[in-house]
C-alpha positions, 0 to 999 in steps of 0.5 A: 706216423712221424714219431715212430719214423723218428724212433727207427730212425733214432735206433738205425742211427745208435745201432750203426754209431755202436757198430761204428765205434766196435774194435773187437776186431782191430786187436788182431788186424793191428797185430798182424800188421805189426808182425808183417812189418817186422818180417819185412824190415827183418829180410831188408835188413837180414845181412846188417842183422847177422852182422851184427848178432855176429859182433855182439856174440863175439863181444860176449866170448871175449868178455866171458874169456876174460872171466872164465879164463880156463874154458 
């Protein structure tokens, strides 16, 4: 009788180390999270964003200018 309490035992024990160490879902949890992150530090910093997208592009027409004179 003790044998066979040490064998489900023995299985309890891997089934819940093989559950433990499972990450078929932490894939997506991680993304999400990542993502949420962006969007908040995106809307805390929105308007130092804007300026400066709105500096490089201007950069890049004065560059272009440059190049492509006539246009």
């Amino acid at each position: 009788m003790i044998g066979v309490r040490g064998q489900v035992s023995e299985v309890v024990k891997n089934k819940a180390t093989a559950l433990w160490k499972e990450e078929d879902g932490l894939g997506t949890l991680e993304l999400i999270l990542i993502i949420g992150v962006i969007i908040i530090i995106a809307l805390i910093f929105k308007n130092e964003i804007t300026r400066l997208i709105t500096s490089l592009l201007t950069k890049v027409d004065t560059k272009s200018n440059e190049f492509f004179p006539g246009k």
